[in-house]
C-alpha positions as CSV (number, residue, x, y, z in Angstrom):
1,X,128.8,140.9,30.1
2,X,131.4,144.1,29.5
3,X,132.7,145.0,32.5
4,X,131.7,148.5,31.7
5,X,128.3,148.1,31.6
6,X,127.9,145.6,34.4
7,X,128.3,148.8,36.8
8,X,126.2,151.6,35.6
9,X,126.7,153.4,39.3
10,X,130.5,153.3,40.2
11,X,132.0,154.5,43.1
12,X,135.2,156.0,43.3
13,X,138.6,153.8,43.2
14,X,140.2,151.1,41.0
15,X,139.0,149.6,37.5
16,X,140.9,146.7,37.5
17,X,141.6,144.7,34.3
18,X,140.0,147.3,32.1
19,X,140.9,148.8,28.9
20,X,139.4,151.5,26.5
21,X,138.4,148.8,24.1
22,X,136.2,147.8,26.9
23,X,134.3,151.1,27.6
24,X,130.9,151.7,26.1
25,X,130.8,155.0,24.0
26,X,130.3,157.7,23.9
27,X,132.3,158.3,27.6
28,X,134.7,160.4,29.1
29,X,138.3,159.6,29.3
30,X,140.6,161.6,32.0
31,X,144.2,161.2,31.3
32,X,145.3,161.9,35.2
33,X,148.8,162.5,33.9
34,X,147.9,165.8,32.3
35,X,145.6,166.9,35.0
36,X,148.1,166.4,37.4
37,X,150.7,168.4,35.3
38,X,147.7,171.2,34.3
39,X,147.6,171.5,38.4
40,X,150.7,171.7,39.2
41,X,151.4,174.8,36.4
42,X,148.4,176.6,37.4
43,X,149.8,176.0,41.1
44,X,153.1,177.5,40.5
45,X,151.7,180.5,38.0
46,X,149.9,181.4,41.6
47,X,153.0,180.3,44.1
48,X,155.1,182.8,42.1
49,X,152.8,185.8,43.3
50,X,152.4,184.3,46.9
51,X,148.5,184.1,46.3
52,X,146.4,180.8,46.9
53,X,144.0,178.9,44.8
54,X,140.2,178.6,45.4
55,X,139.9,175.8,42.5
56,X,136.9,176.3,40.7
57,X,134.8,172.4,40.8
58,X,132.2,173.7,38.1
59,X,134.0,172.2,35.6
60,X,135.1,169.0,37.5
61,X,132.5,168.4,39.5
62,X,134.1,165.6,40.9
63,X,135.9,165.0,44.4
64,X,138.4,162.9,43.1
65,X,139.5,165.7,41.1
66,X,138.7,168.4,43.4
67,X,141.2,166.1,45.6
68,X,144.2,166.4,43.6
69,X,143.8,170.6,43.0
70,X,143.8,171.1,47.0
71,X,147.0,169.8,47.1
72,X,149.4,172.3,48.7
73,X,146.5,174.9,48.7
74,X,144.2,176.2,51.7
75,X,141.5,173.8,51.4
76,X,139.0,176.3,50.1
77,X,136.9,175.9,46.5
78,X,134.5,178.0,44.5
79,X,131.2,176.4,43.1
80,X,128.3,177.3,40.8
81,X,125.7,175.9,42.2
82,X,124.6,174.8,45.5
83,X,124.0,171.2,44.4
84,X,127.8,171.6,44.2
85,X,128.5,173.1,47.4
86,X,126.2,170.2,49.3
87,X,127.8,167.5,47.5
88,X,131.6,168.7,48.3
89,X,130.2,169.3,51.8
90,X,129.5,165.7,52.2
91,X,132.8,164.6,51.1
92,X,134.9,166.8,53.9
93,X,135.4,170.0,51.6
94,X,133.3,172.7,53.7
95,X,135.3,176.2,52.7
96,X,132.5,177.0,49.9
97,X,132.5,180.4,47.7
98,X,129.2,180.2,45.8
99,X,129.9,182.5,42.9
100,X,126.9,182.9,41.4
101,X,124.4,186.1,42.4
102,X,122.3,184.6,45.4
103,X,118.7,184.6,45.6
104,X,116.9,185.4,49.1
105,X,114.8,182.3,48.2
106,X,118.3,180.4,48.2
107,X,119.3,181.9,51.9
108,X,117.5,178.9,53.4
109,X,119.5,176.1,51.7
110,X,122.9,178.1,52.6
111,X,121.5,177.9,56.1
112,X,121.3,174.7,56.4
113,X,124.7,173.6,54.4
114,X,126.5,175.9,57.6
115,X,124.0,174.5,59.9
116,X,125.2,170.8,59.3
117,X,129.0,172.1,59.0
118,X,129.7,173.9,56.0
119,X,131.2,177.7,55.5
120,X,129.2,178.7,52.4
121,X,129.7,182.3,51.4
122,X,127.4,183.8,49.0
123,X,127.6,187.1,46.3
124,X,125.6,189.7,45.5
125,X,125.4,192.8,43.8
126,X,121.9,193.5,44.6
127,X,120.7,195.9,46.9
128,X,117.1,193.6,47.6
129,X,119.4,190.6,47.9
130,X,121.9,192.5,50.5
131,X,118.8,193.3,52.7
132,X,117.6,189.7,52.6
133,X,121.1,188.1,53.8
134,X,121.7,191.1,56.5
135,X,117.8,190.4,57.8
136,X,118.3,186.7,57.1
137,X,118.9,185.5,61.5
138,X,121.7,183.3,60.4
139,X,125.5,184.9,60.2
140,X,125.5,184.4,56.3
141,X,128.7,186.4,55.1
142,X,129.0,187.8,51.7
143,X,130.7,189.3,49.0
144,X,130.3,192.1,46.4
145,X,130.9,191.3,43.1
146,X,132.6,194.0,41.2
147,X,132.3,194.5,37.1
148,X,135.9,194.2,36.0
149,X,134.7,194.6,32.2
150,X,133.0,191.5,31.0
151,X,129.5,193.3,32.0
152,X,128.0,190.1,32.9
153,X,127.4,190.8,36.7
154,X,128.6,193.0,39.3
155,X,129.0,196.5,40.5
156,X,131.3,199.1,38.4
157,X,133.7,200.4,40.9
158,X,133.0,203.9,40.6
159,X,129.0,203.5,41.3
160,X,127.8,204.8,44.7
161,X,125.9,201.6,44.5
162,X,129.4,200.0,46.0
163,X,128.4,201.4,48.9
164,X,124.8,201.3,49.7
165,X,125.5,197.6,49.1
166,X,128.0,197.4,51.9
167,X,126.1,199.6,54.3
168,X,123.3,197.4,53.7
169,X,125.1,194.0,54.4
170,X,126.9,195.4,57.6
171,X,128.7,192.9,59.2
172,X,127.8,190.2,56.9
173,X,130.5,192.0,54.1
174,X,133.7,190.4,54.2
175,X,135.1,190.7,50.8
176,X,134.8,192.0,47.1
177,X,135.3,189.3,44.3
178,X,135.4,189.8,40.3
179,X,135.8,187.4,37.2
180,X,137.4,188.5,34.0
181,X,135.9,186.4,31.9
182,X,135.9,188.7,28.6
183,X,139.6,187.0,29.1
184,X,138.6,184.6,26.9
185,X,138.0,187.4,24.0
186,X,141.8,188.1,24.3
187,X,143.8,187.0,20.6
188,X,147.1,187.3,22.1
189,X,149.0,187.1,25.7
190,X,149.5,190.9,25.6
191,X,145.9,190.9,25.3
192,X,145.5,189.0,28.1
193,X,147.7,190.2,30.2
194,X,146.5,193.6,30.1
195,X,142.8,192.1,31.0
196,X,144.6,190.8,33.9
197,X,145.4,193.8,35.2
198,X,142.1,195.1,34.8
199,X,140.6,192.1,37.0
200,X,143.1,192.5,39.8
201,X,143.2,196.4,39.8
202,X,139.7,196.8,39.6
203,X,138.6,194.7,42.7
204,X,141.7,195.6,44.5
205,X,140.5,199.3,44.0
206,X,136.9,198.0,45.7
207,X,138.6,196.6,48.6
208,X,140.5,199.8,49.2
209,X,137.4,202.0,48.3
210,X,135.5,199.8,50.9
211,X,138.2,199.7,53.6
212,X,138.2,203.9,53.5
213,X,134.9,203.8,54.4
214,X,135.0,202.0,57.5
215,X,134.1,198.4,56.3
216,X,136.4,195.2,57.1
217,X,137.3,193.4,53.9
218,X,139.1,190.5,54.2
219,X,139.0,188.7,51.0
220,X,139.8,190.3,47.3
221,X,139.2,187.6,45.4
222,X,139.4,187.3,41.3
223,X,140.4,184.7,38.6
224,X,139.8,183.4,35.4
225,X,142.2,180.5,34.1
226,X,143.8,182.6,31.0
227,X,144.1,185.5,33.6
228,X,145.9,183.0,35.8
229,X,148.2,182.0,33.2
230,X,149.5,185.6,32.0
231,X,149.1,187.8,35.2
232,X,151.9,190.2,35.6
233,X,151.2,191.1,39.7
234,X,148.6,189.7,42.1
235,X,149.3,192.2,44.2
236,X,146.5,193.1,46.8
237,X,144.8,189.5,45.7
238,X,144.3,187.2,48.6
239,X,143.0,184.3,46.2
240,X,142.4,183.4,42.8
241,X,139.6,181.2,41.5
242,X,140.2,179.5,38.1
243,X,138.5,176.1,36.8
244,X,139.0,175.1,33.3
245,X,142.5,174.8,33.5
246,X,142.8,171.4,35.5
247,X,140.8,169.7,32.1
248,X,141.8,172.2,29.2
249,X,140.3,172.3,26.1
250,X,140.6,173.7,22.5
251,X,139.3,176.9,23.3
252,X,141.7,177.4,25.9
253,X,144.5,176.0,23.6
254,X,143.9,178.3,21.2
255,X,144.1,181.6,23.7
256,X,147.1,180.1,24.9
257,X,146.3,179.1,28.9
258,X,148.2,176.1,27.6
259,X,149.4,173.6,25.2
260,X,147.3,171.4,22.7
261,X,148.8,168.3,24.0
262,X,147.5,169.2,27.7
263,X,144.4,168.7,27.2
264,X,143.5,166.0,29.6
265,X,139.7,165.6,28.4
266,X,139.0,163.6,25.7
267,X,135.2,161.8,24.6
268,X,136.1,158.4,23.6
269,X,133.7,157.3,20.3
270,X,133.4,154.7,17.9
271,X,133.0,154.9,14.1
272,X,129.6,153.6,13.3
273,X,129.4,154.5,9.8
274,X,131.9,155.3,6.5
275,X,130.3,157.6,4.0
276,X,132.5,158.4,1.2
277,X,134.8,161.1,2.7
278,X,133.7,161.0,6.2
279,X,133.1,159.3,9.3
280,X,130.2,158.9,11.8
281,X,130.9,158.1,14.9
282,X,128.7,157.6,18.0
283,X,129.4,161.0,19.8
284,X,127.3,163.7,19.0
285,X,125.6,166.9,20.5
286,X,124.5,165.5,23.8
287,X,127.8,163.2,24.1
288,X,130.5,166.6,22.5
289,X,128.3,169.6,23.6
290,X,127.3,172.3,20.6
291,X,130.0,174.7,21.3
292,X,131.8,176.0,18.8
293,X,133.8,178.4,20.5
294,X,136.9,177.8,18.6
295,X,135.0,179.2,15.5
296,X,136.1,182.5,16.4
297,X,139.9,181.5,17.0
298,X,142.6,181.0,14.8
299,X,141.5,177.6,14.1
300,X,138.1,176.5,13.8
301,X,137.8,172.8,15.0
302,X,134.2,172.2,14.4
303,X,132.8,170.7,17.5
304,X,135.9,168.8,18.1
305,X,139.5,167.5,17.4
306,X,139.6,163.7,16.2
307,X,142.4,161.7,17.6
308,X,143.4,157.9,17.5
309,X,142.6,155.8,20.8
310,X,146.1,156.8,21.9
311,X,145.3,160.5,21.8
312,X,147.7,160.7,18.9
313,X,147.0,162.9,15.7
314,X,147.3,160.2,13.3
315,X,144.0,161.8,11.5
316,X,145.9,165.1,11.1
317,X,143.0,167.5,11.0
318,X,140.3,165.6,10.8
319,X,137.2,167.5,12.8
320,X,133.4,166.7,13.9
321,X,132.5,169.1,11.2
322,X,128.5,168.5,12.0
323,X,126.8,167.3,15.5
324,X,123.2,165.5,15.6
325,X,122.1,164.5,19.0
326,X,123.7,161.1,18.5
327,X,125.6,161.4,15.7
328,X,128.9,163.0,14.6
329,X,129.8,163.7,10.9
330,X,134.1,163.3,11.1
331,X,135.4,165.3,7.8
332,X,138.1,163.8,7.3
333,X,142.0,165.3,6.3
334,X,142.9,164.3,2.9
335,X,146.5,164.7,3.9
336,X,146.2,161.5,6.3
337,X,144.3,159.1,5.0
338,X,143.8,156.4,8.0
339,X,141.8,152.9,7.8
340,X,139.0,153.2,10.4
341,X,136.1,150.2,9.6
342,X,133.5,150.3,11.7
343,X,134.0,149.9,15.2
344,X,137.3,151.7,15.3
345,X,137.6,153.3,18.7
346,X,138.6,157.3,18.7
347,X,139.1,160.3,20.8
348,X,137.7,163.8,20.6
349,X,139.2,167.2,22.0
350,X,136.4,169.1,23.2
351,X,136.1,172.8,22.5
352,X,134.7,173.8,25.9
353,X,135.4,171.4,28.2
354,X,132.5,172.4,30.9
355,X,130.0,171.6,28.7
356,X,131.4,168.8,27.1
357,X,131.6,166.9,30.7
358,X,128.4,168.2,31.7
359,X,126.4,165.5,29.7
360,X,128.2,162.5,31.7
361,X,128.2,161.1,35.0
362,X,131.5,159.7,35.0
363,X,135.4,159.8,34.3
364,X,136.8,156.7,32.6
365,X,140.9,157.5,33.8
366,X,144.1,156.2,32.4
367,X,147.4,157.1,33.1
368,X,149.2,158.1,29.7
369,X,148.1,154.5,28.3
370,X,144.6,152.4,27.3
371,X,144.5,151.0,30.6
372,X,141.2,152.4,32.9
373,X,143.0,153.1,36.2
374,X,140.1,154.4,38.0
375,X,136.4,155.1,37.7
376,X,135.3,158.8,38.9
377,X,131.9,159.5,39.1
378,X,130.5,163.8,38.8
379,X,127.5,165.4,39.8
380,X,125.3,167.3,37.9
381,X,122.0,169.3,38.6
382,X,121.4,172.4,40.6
């Protein structure tokens, strides 16, 4: 039997003798050459304003990977969910920033992550919610999360609501935290850039606001991975949470956080059928995700890029121009006409890379070549 499907439930390590032909599809495919490099950028983008990296593992989800992005960094990560923060917790990472607004039905699970070990800090920009964590009889601490712009969630600087938040958490405050992600509406790195500033000035201005009135605030945390990329000053930051950028995707290509040929996240497919004009391959909604993010950018991709097995653009522009749940319909490029019977074996960039990992259980990693290095299973679920 295919060594692929004789072990449904891998652990982490070596996949010895094992080639993409070999995989069963659809699957992931990491190329740990890119997500090394994508780490190391993002790390020096950060070392260059003195401020460390809480990696964001949403994306990842994956120890392995969360591994190789706490190299040279603190040691602390940021999750959104705490099915996250109790799986990193059971592989050694304990420095936990759940960014998502907590619950006080939730304060009972964060209890007992800290009670086993853990140092999970929640956020909040509730004032019910700051009254359950300061009446809660274990020392949870928290942050405030501040509205740089996005108006997704948080507290505008300017409310007075900044501060019946704080008075009502006490001694439980520690920080302020924000997340620009209306980054990824930017067109251009001026754009960007500019969002930046609004990120950093706006939860830097919290902290200060907060410190004037007599509570301690030792964290100013913000971050977003195009943010990341084009920040001008970090000044007043003391760290910067950003996710997407370890993977990449189209999307992100396209606002320029980085180059095309960085993505490291690929969904490897096989052509199952060859209408006149097209393709259909095996990877569909469920196996690509139904973004279409990149419809509103420059290029519209569909629901994703179509390369050859080596990750090489030998179909020029040929797209997943429609996505059933099992199917993809590959229009193909006129302009480079390619031979791909059934069973030819393909890869596809995703156009939000979250998602698109978020219907699979594993990585399938190579190296820059067809050879399957390494097996790394994720987690999902909340």
């Amino acid at each position: 039997m295919d060594a692929a499907f004789t072990n449904r439930n891998p652990g982490s390590g070596d996949a010895p003798n094992m080639k993409l032909a070999d995989l069963p599809t659809p699957c992931l495919v990491l190329d740990r050459q890119k997500l090394q490099r994508n780490i190391r950028t993002m790390a020096g983008n950060l070392a260059r304003h003195k401020v460390p990296l809480r990696p964001h593992m949403k994306t990842a989800k994956s120890v392995d990977v969360a591994r190789l992005a706490l190299l040279g960094q603190p040691g602390g990560i940021t999750v959104s969910t705490l099915a996250e923060a109790e799986y990193f917790a059971s592989h050694g990472i304990v420095d936990i920033l759940y960014a998502v607004g907590i619950t006080p039905a939730k304060l009972e699970q964060v209890t007992r992550l800290n009670a086993s070990g853990a140092n999970v800090t929640v956020i909040t920009d509730d004032l019910l919610a700051a009254e359950a964590i300061a009446a809660h009889p274990a020392n949870i601490k928290a942050l405030i999360e501040i509205d740089c712009g996005e108006q997704r969630g948080g507290v505008l600087v300017a409310e007075d609501l900044i501060t019946e938040l704080a008075n009502r958490l006490g001694s439980h405050l520690i920080g302020v935290m924000t997340h620009a992600g209306h980054s990824y509406q930017g067109r251009s790195i001026a754009e960007i850039t500019r969002i930046a500033e609004l990120e950093r000035s706006h939860v830097v201005y919290a902290a200060q606001r907060l410190r004037t009135e007599g509570h301690g605030i030792s964290i100013v945390s913000a971050g977003s991975s195009p943010t990341g990329r084009h920040a001008e000053t970090m000044n007043g930051l003391t760290e910067f949470r950003a996710g997407v950028y370890m993977f990449g995707d189209l999307f992100q290509a396209e606002i320029d956080t980085h180059a095309r040929d960085s993505i490291a996240l690929t969904v490897l497919t096989s052509v199952i059928g060859r209408p006149s004009g097209r393709l259909l391959v095996d990877a569909g909604a469920l196996a690509l995700s139904k973004d279409r993010s990149t419809e509103a950018s420059p290029h519209d991709f569909g629901y994703g890029l179509v390369l050859d097995v080596q990750c090489e653009p030998a179909l020029g522009n040929a797209i997943v121009r429609k996505a059933y749940q099992e199917h993809g319909v590959v229009e193909l490029d006129p302009t480079s006409p390619i031979a791909a019977p059934v069973g030819t074996r393909l890869r596809i960039l995703p156009n939000h890379a979250c998602l698109t990992a978020a219907a699979h259980d594993r990585y399938y990693v190579v190296d820059g070549s067809d050879d399957v290095v390494a097996v790394w299973p994720r987690m999902n679920g909340w």
